[in-house]
C-alpha positions in Angstrom: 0.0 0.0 0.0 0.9 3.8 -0.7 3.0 5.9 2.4 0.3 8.3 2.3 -2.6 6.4 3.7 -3.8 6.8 7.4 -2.9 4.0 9.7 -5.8 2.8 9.6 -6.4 2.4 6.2 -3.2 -0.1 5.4 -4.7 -3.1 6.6 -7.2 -3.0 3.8 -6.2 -4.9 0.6 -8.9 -4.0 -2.0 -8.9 -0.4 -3.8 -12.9 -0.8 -3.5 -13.1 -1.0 0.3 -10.6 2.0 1.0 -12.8 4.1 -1.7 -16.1 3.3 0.4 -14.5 4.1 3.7 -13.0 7.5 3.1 -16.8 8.2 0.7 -18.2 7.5 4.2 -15.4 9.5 5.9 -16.2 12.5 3.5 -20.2 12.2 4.0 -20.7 11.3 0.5 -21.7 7.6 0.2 -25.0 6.6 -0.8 -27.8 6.0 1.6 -31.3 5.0 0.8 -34.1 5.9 3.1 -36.8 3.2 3.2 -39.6 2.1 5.6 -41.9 -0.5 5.0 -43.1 -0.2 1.3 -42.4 3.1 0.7 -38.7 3.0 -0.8 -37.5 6.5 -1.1 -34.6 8.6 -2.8 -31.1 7.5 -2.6 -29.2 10.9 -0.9 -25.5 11.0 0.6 -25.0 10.7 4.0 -23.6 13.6 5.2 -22.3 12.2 8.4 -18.4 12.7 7.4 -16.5 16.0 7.8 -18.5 18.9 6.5 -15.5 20.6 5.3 -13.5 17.5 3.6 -17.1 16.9 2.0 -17.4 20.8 0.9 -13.8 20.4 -0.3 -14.1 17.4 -2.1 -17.5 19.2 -4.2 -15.2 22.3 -4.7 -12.6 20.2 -6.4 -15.4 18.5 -8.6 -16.9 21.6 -9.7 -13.7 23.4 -11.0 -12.6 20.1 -12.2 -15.6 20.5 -14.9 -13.8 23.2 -16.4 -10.3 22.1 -16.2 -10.7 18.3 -16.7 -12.2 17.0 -20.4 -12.8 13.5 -18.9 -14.9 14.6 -16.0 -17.2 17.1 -17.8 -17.7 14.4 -20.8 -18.9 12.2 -17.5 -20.9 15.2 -16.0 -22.8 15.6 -19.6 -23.4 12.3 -19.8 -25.0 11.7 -16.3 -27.2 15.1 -17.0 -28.2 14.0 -20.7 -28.3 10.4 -20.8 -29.2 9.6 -17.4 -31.3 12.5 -16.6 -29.3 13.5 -13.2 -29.9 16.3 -11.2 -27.2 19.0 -10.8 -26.3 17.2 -7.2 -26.7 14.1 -8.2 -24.4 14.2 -10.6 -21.6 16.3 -8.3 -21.4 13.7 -6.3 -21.0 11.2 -8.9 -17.9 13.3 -10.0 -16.9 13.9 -6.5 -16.7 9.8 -6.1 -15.0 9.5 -9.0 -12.3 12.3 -8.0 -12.1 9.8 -4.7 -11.4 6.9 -6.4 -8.3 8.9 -8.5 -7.5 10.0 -5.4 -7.1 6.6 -4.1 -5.1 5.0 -7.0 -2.6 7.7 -6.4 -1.7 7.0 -2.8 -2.3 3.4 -3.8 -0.1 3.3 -6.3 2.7 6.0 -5.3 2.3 8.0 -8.0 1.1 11.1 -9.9 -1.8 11.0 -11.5 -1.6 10.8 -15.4 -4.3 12.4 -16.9 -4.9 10.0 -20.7 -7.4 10.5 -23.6 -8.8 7.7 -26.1 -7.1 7.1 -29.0 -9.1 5.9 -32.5 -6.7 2.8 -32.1 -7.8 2.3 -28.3 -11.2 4.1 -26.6 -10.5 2.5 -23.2 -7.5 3.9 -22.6 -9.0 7.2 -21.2 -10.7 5.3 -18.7 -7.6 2.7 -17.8 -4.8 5.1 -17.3 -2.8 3.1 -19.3 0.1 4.2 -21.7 0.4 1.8 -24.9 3.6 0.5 -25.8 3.4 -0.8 -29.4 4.8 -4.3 -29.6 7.2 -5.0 -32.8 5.9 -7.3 -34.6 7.7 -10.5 -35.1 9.4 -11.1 -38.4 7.4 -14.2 -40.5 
């Protein structure tokens, strides 16, 4: 595990776990209100730090101008899916979390990528292509 994670954080193995236990530490993981047959609206939680959590949306909202991956994702969850403004910050703000958490994870900057004609997953991997030579017939 990364240097930079809290103590109590490096006995977790899995990426996913450490991502839902600082979105609850932030306030910003998902929590559906039901009773009985009435199911109501998923919301976030609130019950982190209010300032990490005011933080965290600040850093989402500025990354919508600065970052072309996460504004293609904002437009998509307000055209396609038909998201609220809020709803759809705090997608963004989740996804900023998990970035955040493969860069202590993996002791590194993060790279920012885009898709290339030759491979439209790459934006979403981080990964850098390395063309293989091909092997003489």
């Amino acid at each position: 595990m990364g240097t930079y994670l809290p103590p109590s954080f490096e006995g977790e193995k899995r990426r996913k776990k450490i991502v839902s236990r600082l979105q609850a530490l932030f306030g910003c993981d998902p929590r559906l209100r039901q009773s009985g047959k009435w199911v109501g609206r998923v919301k976030i939680s609130k019950r982190g730090i209010a300032a990490a959590r005011t933080a965290l949306f600040q850093a989402a909202f500025c990354s919508l101008h600065s970052d072309g991956e996460n504004a293609a994702y904002y437009r998509k969850l307000r055209d396609v899916d038909k998201k609220e403004h809020k709803e759809a910050m705090v997608d963004v703000m989740r996804k900023q979390l998990r970035r955040l958490v493969a860069v202590l994870c993996n002791d590194r900057p993060f790279v920012k990528t885009t898709a290339t004609p030759d491979n439209p997953k790459r934006a979403r991997t981080g990964q850098t292509l390395v063309k293989k030579p091909h092997a003489a017939a």
